[in-house]
C-alpha positions as CSV (number, residue, x, y, z in Angstrom):
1,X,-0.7,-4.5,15.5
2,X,-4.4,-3.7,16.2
3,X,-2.9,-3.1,20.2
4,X,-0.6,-0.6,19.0
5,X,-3.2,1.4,16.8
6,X,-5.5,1.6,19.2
7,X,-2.5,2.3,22.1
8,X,-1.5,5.3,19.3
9,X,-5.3,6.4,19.2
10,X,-5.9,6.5,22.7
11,X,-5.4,8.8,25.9
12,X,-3.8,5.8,27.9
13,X,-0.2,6.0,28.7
14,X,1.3,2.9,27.4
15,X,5.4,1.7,26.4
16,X,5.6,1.7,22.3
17,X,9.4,0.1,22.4
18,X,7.8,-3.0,23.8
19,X,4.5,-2.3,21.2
20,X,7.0,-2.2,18.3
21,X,9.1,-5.4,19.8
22,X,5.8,-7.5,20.1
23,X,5.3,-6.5,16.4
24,X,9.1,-7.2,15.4
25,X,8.9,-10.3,17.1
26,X,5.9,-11.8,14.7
27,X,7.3,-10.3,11.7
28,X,10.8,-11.9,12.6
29,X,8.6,-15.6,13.2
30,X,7.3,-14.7,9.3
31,X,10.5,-14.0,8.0
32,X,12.2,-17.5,9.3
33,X,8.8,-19.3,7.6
34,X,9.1,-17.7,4.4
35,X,12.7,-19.0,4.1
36,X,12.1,-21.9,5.6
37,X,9.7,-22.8,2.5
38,X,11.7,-21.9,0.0
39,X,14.5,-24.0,1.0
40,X,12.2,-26.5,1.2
41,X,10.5,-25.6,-2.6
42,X,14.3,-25.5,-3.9
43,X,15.5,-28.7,-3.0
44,X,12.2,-30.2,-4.1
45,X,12.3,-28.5,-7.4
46,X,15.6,-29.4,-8.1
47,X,14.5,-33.4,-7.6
48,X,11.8,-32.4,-10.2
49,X,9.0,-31.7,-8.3
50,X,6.4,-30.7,-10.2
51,X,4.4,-28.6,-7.7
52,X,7.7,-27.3,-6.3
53,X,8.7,-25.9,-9.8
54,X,5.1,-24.7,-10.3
55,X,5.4,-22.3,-7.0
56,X,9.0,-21.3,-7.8
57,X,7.6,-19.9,-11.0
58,X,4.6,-18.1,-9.4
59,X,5.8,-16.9,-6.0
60,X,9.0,-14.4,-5.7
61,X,10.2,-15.3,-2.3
62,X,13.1,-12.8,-2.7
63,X,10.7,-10.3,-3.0
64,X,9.0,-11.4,0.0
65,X,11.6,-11.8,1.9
66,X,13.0,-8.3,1.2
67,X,9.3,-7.1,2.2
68,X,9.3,-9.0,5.6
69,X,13.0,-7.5,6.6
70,X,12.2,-3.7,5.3
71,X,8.3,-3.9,7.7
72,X,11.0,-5.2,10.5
73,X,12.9,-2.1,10.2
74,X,9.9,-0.3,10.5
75,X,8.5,-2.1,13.0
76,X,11.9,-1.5,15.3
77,X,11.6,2.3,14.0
78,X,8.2,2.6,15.4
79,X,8.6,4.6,18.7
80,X,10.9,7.3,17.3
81,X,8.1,7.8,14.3
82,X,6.0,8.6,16.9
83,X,7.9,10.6,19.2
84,X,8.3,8.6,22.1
85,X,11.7,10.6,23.2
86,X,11.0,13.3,21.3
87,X,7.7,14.8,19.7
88,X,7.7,14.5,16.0
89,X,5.0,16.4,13.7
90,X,4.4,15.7,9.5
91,X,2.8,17.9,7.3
92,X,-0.5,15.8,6.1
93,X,-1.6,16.8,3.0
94,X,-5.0,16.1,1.8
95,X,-5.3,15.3,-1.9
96,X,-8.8,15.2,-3.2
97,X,-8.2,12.6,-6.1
98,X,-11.3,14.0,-7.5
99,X,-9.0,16.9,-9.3
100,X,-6.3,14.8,-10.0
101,X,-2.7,16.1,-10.0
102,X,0.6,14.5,-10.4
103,X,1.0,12.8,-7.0
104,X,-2.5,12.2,-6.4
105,X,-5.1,15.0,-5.9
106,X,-5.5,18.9,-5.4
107,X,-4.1,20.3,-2.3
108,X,-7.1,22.0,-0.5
109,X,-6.3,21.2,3.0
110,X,-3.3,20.2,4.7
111,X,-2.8,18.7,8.2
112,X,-0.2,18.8,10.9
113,X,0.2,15.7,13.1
114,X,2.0,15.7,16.2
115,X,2.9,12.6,18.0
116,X,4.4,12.4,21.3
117,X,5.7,9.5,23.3
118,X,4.0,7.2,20.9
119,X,0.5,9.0,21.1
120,X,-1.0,11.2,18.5
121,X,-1.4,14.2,21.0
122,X,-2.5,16.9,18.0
123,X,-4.2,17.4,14.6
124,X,-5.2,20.6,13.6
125,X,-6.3,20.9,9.7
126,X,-5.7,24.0,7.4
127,X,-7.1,25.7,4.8
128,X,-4.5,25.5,1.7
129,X,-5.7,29.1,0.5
130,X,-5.5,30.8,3.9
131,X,-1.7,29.4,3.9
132,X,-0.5,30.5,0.5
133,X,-2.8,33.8,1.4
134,X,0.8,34.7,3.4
135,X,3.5,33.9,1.1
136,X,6.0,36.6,0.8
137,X,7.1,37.1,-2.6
138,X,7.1,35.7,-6.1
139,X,8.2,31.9,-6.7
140,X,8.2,31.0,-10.4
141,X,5.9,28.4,-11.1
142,X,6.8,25.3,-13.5
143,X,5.5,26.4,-17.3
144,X,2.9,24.2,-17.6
145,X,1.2,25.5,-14.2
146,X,1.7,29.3,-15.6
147,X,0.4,28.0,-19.4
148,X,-2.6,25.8,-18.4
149,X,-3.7,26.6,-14.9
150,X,-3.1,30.4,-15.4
151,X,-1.5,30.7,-12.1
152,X,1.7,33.6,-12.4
153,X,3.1,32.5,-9.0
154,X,3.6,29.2,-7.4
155,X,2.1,28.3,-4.2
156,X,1.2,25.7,-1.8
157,X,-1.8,24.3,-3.4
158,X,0.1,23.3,-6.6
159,X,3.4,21.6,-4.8
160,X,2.7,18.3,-6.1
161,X,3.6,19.2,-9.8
162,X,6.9,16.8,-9.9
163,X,5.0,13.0,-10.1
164,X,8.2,11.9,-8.0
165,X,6.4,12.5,-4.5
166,X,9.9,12.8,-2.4
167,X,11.1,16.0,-4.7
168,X,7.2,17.5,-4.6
169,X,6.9,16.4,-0.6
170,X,9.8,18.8,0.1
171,X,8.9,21.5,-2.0
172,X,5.4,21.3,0.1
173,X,7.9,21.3,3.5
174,X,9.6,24.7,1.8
175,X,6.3,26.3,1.4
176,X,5.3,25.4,4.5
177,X,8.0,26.7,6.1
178,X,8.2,30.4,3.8
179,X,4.0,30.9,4.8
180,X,3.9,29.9,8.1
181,X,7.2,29.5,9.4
182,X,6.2,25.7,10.4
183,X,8.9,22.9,9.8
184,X,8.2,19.7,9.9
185,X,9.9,15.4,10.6
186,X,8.3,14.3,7.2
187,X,5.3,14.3,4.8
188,X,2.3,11.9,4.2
189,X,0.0,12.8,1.3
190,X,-3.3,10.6,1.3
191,X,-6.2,10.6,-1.5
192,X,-9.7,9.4,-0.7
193,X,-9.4,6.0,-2.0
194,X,-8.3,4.9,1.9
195,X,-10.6,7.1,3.6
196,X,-13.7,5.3,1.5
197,X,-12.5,1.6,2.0
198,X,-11.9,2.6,6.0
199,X,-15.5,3.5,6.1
200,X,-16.6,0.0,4.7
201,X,-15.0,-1.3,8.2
202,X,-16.4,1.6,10.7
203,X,-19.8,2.0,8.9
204,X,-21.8,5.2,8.8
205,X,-19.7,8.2,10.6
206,X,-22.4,11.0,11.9
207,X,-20.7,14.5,11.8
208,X,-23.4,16.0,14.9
209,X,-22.2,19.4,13.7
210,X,-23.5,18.9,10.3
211,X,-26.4,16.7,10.6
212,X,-25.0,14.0,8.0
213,X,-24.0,10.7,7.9
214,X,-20.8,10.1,5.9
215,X,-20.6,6.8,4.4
216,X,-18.2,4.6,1.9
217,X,-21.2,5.4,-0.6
218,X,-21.4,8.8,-0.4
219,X,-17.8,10.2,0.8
220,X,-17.0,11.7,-2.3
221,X,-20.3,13.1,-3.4
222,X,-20.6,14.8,0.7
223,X,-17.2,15.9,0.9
224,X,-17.4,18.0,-2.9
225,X,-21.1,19.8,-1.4
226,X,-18.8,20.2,1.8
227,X,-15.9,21.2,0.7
228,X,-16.3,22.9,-1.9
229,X,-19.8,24.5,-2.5
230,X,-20.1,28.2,-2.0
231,X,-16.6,28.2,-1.1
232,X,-14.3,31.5,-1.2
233,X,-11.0,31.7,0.0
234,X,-10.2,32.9,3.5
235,X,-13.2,30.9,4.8
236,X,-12.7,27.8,7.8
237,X,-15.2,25.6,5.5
238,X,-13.1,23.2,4.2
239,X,-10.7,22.7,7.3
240,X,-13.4,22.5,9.4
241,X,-15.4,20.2,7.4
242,X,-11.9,17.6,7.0
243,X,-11.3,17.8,11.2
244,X,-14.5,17.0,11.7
245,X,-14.8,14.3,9.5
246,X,-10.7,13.1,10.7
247,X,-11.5,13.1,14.2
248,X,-14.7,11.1,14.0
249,X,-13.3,8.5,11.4
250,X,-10.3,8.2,14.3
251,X,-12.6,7.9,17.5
252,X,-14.6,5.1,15.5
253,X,-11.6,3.4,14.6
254,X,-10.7,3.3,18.2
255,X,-13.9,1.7,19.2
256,X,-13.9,-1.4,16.4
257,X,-13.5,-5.0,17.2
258,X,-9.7,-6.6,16.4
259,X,-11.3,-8.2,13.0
260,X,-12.7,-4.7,12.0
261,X,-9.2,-2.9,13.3
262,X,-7.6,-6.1,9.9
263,X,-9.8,-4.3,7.3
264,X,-8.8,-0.7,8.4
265,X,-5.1,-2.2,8.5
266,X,-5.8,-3.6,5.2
267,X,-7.0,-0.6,3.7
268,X,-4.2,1.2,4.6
269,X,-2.0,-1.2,3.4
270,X,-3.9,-1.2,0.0
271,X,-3.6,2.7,-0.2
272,X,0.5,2.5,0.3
273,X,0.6,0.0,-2.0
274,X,-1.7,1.3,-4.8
275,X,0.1,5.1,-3.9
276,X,-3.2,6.4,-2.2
277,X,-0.3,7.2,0.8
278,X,2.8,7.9,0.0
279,X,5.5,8.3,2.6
280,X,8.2,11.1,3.2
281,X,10.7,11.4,6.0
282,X,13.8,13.2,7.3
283,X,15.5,10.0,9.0
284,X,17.6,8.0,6.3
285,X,17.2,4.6,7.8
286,X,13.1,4.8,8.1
287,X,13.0,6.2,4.5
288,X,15.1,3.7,2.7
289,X,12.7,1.0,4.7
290,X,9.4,2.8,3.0
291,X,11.5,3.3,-0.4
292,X,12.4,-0.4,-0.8
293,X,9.2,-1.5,-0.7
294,X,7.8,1.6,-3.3
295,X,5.6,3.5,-0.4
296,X,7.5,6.6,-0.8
297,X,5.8,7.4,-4.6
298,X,9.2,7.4,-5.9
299,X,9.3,7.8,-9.7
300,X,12.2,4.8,-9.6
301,X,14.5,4.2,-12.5
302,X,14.0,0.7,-12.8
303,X,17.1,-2.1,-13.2
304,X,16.6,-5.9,-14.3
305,X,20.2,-7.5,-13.4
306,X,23.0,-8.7,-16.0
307,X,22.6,-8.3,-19.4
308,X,19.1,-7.0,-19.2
309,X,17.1,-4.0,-20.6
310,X,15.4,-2.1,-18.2
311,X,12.0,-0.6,-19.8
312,X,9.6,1.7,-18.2
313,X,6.3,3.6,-18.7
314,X,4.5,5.9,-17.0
315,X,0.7,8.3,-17.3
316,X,0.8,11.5,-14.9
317,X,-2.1,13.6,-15.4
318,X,-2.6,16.8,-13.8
319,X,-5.8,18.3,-13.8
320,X,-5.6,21.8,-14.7
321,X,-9.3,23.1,-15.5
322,X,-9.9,24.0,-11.2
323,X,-12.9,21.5,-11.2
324,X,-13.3,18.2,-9.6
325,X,-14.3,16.1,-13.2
326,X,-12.1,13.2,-12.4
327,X,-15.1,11.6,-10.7
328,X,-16.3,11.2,-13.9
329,X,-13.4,10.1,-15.6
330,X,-12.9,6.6,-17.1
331,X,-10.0,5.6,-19.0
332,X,-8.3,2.4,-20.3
333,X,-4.7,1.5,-21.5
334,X,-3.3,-0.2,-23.9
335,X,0.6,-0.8,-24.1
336,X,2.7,-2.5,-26.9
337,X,6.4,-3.1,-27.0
338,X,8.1,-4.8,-30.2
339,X,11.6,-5.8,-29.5
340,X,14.6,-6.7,-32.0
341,X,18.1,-6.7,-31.6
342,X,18.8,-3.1,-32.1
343,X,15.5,-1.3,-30.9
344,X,12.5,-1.3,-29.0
345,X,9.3,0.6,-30.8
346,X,6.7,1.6,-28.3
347,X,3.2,2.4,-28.5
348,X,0.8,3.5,-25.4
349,X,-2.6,4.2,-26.6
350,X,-4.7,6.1,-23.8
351,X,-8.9,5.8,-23.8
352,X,-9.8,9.2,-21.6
353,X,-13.7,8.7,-21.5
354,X,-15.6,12.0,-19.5
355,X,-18.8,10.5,-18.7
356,X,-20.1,13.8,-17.0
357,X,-23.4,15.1,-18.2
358,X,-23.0,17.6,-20.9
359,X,-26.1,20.3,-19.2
360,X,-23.3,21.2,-16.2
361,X,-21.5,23.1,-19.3
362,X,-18.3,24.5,-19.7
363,X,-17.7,23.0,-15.6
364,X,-17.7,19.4,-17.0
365,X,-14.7,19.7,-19.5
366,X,-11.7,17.9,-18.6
367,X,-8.2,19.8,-19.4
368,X,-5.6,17.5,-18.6
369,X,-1.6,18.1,-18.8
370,X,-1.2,14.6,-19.6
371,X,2.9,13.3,-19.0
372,X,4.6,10.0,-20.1
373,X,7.6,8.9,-18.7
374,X,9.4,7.1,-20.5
375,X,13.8,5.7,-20.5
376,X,16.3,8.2,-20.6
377,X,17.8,6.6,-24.0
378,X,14.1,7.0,-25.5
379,X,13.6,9.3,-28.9
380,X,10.3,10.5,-28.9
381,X,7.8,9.6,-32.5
382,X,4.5,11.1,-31.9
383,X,1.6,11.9,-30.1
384,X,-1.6,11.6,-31.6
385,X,-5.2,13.1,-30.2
386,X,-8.0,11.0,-32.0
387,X,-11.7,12.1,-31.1
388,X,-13.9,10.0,-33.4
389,X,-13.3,10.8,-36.8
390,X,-11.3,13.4,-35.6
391,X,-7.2,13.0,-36.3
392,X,-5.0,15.7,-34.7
393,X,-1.2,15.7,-34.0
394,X,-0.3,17.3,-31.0
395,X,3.3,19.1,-30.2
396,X,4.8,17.8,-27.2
397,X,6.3,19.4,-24.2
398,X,9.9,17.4,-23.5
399,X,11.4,17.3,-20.1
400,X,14.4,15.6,-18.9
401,X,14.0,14.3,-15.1
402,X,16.4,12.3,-13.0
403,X,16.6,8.6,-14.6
404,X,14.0,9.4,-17.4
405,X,12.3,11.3,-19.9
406,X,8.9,12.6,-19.2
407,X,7.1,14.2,-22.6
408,X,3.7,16.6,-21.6
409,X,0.6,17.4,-23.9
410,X,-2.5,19.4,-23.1
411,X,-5.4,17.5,-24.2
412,X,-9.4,18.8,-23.3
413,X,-12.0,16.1,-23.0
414,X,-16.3,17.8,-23.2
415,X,-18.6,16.2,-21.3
416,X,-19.9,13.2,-22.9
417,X,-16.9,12.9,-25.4
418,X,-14.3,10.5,-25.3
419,X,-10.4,10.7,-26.7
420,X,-7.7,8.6,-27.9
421,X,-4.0,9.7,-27.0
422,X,-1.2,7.8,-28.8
423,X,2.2,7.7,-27.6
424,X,5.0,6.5,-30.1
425,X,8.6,6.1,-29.2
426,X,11.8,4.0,-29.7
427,X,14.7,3.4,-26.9
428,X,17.6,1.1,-26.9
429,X,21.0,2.5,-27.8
430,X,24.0,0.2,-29.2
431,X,25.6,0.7,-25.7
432,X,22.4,-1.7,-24.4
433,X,21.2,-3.8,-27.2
434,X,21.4,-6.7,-28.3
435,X,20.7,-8.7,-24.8
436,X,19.7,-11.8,-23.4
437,X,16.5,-10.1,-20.9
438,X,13.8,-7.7,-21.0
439,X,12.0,-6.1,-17.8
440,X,8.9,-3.9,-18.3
441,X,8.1,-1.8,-15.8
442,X,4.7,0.2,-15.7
443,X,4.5,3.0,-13.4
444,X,0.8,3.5,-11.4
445,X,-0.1,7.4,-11.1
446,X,-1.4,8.2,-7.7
447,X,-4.5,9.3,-7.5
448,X,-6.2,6.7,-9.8
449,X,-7.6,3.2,-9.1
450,X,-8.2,0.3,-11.1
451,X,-7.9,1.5,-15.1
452,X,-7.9,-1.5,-17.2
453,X,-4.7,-2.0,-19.0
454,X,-3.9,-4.2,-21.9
455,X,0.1,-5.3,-22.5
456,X,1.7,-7.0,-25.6
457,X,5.0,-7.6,-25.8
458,X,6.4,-8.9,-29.2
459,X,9.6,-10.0,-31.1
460,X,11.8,-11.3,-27.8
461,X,12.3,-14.7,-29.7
462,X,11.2,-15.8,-26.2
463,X,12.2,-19.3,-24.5
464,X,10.2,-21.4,-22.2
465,X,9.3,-20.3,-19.0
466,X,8.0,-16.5,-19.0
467,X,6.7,-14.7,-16.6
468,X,3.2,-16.6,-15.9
469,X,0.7,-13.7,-16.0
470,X,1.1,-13.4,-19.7
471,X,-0.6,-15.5,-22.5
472,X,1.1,-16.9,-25.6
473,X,-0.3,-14.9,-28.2
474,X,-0.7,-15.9,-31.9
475,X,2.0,-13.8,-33.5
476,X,4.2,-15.8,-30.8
477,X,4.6,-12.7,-28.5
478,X,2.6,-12.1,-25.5
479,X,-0.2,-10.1,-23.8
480,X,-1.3,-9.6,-20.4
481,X,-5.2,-7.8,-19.1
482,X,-5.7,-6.7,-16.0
483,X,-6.5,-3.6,-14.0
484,X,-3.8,-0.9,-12.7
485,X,-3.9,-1.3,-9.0
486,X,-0.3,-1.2,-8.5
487,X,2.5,-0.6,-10.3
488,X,3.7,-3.8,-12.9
489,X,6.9,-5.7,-13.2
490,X,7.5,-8.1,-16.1
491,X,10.8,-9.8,-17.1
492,X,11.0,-12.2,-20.0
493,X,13.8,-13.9,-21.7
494,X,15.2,-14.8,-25.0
């Protein structure tokens, strides 16, 4: 894999159908061990193995094994993605995670990548404002947009509204298309998360034509005075700035050793799987392949098999006050489900700390269009703002999206204050409760990275033999800790 990257980077001429092969080829010999082992952990579970039983409980092989086939179909999709018969160009959109929006970040620069006969033969980087400078026309912007961000029209910049990233990549493709006429094979969006951990592999990258050294440490601090100091639009600052910094990351990728090439892999593979990247493209058969394994930032309506209730959650927060606060942003979540045989009550309590120093003034406040998602069958309760002392009810904003509900509140955090947003709701309907199984699945916003999140789930009446990451708790339900890196799966049974 490191060959092909570097094959795809380079100026050499070189044949990506036998790259891609070589790469199906090892992913095929890792497909045949995976289910090779379980076979083996099967039959010596069922002769009551106890080390067999123990992995069978902690290791989903089916997953893995749908993971292994979907990167072969990649794999053998390889040389088209990248042109080899004929070119193929994606929109790149940059998506400073710094002003967080619904699929990651702010649009303030946008790429187009062309690849040709498996080489990346063009990169060019644009300003977002010089783009939406030459839309024709008015476009009606989504209410919240026109409420909170004061914008009357809708434009490039602000695509990303819908969290599902395939409906907001081809509204970026339409806008692309109305302002400069420009169509495109697909879209990638990428936040800086992957850009950082890269630099922690290619060490210090030295932009000559701005005297700096850009560095895992100081990326997000460099690129803000960059790109957005003394900034107006109309200006080449920022699109300069972002190929600059692009095409020195890539030539220094180029030039690492095969163990270094692992940890840029690795970071990558991170960013798709904690939505840093998200994937969109025109061909069916490559886009199922990135979809099954959740890389395309999907909002997915979830399903748990037979006689099962299918539960889901989800945060999407869109900054809307134009500043880049969420580097100061902390947060923490805290999620409890209490099930009985006719409903399921919910409660999501969101911690939104803004640990920004209160002297930068009115800059520093954080106003956030803050989303749930929640099941289709849900009836919303309340949504409570709690700042200290402070008890206020908020009115929510109710949406109905494909496969789910999503319910939107406006909620403004100062500088050195800190907030407490309660969610309540019920689902379940007589058409699907009682049952025998419950899976919880907790949706991970793109953009963010690592928020601590506390489950409980309560009143299942559960049997042995739940899912092993959560702890028996003393009111005989169960909890899990741990950070939101990725989305969450849980399934437990009566």
């Amino acid at each position: 894999m490191t060959q092909m990257i570097e094959s795809v980077l380079g100026n050499k001429v070189y044949d990506a159908v036998a790259g891609s092969q070589k790469i199906e080829s090892g992913i095929a010999i890792l497909y045949n061990d995976i289910v090779t082992t379980k076979t083996m952990t099967s039959v010596a579970s069922e002769k009551n193995i106890i080390l067999a039983k123990k992995l069978l409980s902690k290791i989903d092989f089916e997953r893995l094994i749908t993971l292994v086939s979907n990167g072969r179909i990649i794999a053998g999709t390889l040389p088209e993605m990248l042109g080899q018969d004929t070119s193929k160009t994606y929109l790149l959109l940059f998506e400073n995670n710094m002003e967080l929006r619904p699929t990651g970040g702010f649009i303030g620069s946008f790429g187009l990548v062309t690849f040709e006969k498996g080489r990346l033969t063009d990169l060019t980087v644009n300003d977002v404002y010089s783009a939406d400078g030459q839309l024709n026309g008015h476009v009606e912007p989504p209410l919240p947009i026109k409420n909170y961000l004061g914008e009357a029209n809708w434009w490039l910049r602000d695509s990303n509204w819908d969290p599902d990233f395939p409906t907001s990549a081809k509204r970026a493709e339409w806008f692309l298309d109305k302002e400069l006429s420009k169509r495109v094979d697909g879209v990638v969006a990428i936040d800086l998360f992957p850009i950082k951990e890269t630099l922690k592999s290619t060490g210090p990258i030295f932009l000559s034509d701005y005297n700096m050294d850009i560095t895992a440490d100081n990326l997000y601090e460099k690129t803000q005075s960059e790109v957005e100091n003394n900034f107006f639009p109309g200006t080449h600052k920022k699109a300069s700035f972002l190929t600059a910094l692009s095409r020195n990351l890539l030539g220094e990728v180029t030039k690492l050793k095969p163990d270094q090439k692992l940890g840029v892999l690795n970071a990558f593979y991170n960013g798709l799987n904690g939505r840093h990247i998200q994937i969109y493209l025109h061909d069916n058969t490559q886009q199922e392949a990135f979809s099954s394994l959740g890389w395309d930032g999907a909002v997915a309506t979830p399903t748990c098999g037979a006689d099962c209730y299918a539960d889901m959650v989800g945060l999407v927060e869109a900054n809307v006050g134009m500043n880049k606060v969420n580097y100061f942003i902390q947060r923490n979540i805290s999620f409890d489900a209490t099930v009985s045989d006719n409903k399921i009550n919910h409660k999501l309590t969101l911690t939104i700390k803004n640990t920004a120093n209160p002297a930068l003034g009115p800059s520093s406040r954080y106003k956030n269009y803050l989303r749930i998602l929640i099941p289709s069958d849900s009836t919303f309760t309340s949504v409570i703002s709690y700042n200290g002392n402070t008890r206020e009810r908020l009115t929510p904003e109710p949406t109905e999206a494909k496969g789910h509900k999503e319910i939107g509140v406006l909620v403004e955090i100062l500088a050195g204050n800190t907030k407490d947003i309660e969610f309540s709701w019920t689902s379940g309907t007589g058409e699907t409760l009682p049952f025998m199984n419950y899976g919880l699945y907790i949706r991970k916003q793109a953009g963010t990275d690592a928020d601590p999140i506390n489950v409980n789930i309560e009143g299942m009446g559960l049997q042995t033999n739940p899912d092993p990451r959560l702890t028996l708790t003393r009111q005989g339900g169960y909890s899990y800790n741990t950070t939101l890196v990725q989305d969450l799966f849980f399934r437990l049974s009566r």
